[in-house]
C-alpha positions in Angstrom: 0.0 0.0 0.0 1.0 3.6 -1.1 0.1 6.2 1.7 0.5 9.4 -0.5 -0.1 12.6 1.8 0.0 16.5 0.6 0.1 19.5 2.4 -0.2 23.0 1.2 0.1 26.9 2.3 -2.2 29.2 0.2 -2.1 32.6 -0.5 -3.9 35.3 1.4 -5.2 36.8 -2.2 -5.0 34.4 -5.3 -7.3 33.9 -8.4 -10.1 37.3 -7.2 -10.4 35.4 -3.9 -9.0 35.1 0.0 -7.6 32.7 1.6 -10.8 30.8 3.1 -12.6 30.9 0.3 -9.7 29.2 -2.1 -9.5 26.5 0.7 -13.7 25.6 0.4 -12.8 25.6 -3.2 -9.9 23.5 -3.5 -11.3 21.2 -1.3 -14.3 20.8 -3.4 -12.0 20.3 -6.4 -9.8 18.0 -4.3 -13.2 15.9 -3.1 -14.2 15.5 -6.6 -11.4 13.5 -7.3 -12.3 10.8 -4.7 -12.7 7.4 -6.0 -11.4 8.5 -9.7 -9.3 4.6 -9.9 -9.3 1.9 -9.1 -6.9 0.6 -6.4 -7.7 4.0 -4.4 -8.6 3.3 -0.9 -8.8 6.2 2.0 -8.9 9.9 0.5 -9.4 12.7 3.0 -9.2 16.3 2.5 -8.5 18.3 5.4 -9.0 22.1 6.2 -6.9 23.7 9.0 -9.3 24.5 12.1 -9.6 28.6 12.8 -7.9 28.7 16.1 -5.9 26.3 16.2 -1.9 26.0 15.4 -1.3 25.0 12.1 1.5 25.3 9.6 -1.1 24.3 6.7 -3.7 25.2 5.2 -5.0 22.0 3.3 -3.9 18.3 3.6 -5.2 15.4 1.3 -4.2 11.9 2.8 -5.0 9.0 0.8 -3.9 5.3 -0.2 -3.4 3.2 -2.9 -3.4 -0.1 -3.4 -0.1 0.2 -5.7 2.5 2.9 -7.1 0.2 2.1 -10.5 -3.0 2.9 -9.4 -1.4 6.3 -7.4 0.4 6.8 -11.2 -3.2 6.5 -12.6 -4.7 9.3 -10.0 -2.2 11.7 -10.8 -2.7 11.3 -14.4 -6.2 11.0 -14.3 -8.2 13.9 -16.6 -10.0 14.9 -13.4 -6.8 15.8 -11.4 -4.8 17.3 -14.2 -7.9 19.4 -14.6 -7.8 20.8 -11.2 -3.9 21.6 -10.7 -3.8 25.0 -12.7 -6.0 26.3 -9.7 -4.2 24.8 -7.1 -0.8 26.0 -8.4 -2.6 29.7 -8.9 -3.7 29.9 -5.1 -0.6 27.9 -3.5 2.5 29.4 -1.4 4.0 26.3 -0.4 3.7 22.3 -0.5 4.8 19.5 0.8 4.5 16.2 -0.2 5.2 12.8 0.9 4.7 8.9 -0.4 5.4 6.0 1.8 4.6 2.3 1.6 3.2 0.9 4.4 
């Protein structure tokens, strides 16, 4: 299994919009793309809490079945579709892939 978790910083201002309303929008984008293969298990997309300490803005934690089916996500017409936004409206990302 592939445990393939992202983390990113937005802008305060990006694409006409602030910051927490880019995050409800990526978000949306990011939970259309849930189920897009097959071999995709868990896929969770996270919004930093008001409030509390966080480094992040968004997080997407998800699994795959195999480095194949995570190769088929990212190249999936769906995802390509949404990473112009994302790359518009992010500072900073971190990413990480681990088997487990």
């Amino acid at each position: 299994m592939i445990k393939h978790i992202v983390m990113w910083k937005l802008k305060d201002r990006a694409e006409g919009a602030d910051k927490p309303a880019n995050m409800v929008k990526m978000k949306a984008l990011l939970d259309g793309c849930r189920g897009l293969v097959p071999g995709m298990g868990a896929f969770e997309v996270g919004l930093a809490t008001p409030g509390l300490e966080a480094t992040y803005d968004v997080v997407l934690y998800s699994e795959f079945d195999s480095r194949e089916a995570l190769d088929a996500y990212q190249h999936h017409p769906r995802h390509v579709a949404i990473k112009p936004f994302i790359g518009a409206v992010r500072a900073e990302r971190q990413c990480v892939d681990y088997e487990a």
